[in-house]
N, C-alpha and C positions, 0 to 999 in steps of 0.2 A: 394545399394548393388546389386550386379551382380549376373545373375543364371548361372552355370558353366553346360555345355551340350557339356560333350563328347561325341565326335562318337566311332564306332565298333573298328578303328585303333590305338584312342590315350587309348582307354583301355589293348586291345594286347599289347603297346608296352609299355605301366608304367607298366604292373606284369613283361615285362622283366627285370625290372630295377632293382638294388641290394635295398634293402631297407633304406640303408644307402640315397640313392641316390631319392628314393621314398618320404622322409621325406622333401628333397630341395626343389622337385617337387611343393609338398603340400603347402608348405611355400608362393613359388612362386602363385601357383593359390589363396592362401587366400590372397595373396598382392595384384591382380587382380581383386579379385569379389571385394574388398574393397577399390577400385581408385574410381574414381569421373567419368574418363576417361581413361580406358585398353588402347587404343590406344596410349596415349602417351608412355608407358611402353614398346612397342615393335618397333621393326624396322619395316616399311611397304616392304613389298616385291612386286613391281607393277607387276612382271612377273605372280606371283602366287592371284597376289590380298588377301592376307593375313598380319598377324603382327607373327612377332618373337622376342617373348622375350627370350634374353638372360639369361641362367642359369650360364653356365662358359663359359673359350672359344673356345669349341666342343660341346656343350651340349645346348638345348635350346625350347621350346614351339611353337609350330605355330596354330594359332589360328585367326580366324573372330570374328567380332562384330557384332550385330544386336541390333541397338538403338530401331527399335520400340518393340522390345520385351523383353531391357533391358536384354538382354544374349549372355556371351560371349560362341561362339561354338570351340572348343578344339578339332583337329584336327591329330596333331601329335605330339609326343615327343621322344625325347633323342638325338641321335648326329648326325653330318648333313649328314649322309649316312642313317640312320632311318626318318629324318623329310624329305628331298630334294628328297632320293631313288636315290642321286649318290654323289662320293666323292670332 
């Protein structure tokens, strides 16, 4: 099992989410701390050196790994003008 360690941004921008959409979210990160390997779950992005998992197809998590302390760091979420900061 995985420890889920948001930062100050992915917390801001999940209250912005409707709650409907806050529920996916949850979903999505209990699917994550509960992989074997978070990494396979996301697309690597080399530019940014991070993983993006896919929510729908606007919508999505960007997140780090850190194996030796077994915790995934949560970073940004909701659609790719909130996660990237352009469209």
């Amino acid at each position: 099992m995985w420890l889920l360690a948001p930062n100050t941004k992915f917390i801001k921008q999940y209250k912005l989410l409707s709650s409907q959409f806050q529920e996916r979210v949850d979903s999505a990160l209990d699917e994550l701390a509960k992989s074997e390997n978070p990494t396979k779950l996301g697309d690597y992005k080399t530019s940014l050196k991070v993983y993006a998992y896919d929510l729908d197809k606007s919508n999505r998590i960007i997140y780090s790994v850190d194996f030796s302390n077994n915790t995934i760091e949560l970073r940004r979420v909701g659609d790719h003008k909130m996660t990237y900061g352009k469209d």
